[in-house]
C-alpha positions as CSV (number, residue, x, y, z in Angstrom):
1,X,-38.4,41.4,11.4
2,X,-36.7,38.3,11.4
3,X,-32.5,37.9,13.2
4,X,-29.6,36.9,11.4
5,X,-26.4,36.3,13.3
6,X,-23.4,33.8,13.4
7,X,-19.7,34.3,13.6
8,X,-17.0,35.2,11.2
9,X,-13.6,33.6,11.2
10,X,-10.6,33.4,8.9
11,X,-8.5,30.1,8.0
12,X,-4.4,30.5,7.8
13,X,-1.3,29.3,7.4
14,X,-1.0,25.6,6.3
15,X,-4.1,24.2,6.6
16,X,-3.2,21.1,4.4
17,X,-4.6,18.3,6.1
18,X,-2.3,15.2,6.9
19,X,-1.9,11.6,9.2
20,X,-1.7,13.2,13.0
21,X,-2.3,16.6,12.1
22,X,-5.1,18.2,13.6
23,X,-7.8,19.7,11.0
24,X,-7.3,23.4,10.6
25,X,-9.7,25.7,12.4
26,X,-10.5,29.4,11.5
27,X,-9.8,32.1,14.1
28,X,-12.2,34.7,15.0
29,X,-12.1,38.0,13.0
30,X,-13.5,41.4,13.1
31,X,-14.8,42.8,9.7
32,X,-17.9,43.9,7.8
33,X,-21.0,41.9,7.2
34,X,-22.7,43.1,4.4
35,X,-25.6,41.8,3.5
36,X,-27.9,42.9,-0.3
37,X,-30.3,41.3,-1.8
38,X,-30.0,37.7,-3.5
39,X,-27.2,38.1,-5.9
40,X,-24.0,36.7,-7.5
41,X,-21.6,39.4,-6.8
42,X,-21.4,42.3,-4.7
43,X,-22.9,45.6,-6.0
44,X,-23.2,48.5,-4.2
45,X,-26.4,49.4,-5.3
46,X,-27.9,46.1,-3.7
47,X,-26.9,46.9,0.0
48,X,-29.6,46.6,2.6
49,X,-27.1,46.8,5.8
50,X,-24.3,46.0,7.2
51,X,-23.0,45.1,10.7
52,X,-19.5,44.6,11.8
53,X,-18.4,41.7,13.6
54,X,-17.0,41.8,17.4
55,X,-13.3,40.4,18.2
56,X,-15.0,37.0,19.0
57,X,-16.1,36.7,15.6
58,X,-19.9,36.9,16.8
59,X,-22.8,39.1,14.6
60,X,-25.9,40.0,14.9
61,X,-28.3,42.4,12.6
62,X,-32.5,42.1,12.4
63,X,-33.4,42.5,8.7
64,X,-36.6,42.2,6.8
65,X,-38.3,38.9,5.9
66,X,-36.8,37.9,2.5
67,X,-34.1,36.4,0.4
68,X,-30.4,37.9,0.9
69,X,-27.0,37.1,0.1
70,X,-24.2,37.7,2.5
71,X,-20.9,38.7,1.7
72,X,-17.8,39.5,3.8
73,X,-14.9,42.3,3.8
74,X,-11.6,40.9,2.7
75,X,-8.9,43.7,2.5
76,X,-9.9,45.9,-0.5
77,X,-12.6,43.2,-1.5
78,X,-15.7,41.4,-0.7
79,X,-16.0,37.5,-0.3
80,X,-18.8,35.1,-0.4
81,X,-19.3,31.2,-0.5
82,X,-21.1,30.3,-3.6
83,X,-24.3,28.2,-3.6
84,X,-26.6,26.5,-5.6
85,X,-24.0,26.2,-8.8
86,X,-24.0,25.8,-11.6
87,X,-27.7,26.1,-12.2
88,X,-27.7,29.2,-10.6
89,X,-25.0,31.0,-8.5
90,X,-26.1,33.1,-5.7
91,X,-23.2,34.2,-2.9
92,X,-24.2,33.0,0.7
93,X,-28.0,33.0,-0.1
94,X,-30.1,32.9,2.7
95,X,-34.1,33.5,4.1
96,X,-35.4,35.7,6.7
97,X,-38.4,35.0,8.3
98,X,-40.2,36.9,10.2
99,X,-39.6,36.5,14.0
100,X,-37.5,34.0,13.7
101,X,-33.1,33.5,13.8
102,X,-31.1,32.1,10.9
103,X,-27.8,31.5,11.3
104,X,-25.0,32.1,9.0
105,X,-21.1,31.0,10.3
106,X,-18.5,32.2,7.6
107,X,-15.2,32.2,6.9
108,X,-12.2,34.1,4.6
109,X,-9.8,31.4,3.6
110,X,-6.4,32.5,3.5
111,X,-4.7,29.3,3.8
112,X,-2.7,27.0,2.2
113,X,-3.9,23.5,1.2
């Protein structure tokens, strides 16, 4: 069994970035981690677990060695950060190895820019 953890955030308001204005940074959340195996979208049938995330943002879950893709809980939806496009689009992909931490940070983006 291998760790995942990180912390979830969520960027908004007006993020657009300008001269003297600070960069916009995300605030800590609490929603679902779900995490299925290496995919583009989310599919139900594809879960291996889920964790939710504390009020600092900070998750933790042991999982499997293998390939995964992590996706987060956005209202009525599901949200991911795509990677490795356009040859091949996987959502938050990421490896576990066994006895071993991998870190995943993520954030919704409900900002304006």
């Amino acid at each position: 069994m291998g760790l995942l953890k990180g912390t979830i955030g969520i960027y908004e308001g007006n993020c657009m970035p300008g001269p003297g204005v600070p960069p916009c940074e995300p605030r800590p959340i609490v929603t679902t981690v779900f995490i299925t195996r290496l995919n583009e979208k989310f599919d139900w049938d594809l879960l291996v677990d889920s964790v939710r995330s504390n009020t600092d943002g900070t998750y933790s879950i042991k999982l499997r060695e293998g390939d995964y893709s992590l996706f987060l809980r956005d209202g009525n939806s599901f949200a991911c950060d795509f990677i490795q496009c356009p040859e091949t689009c996987y959502c938050q992909p990421f490896k576990i190895i066994d006895d071993s931490t991998t870190v995943i940070d993520a954030n919704l983006d409900h900002a304006n820019w």
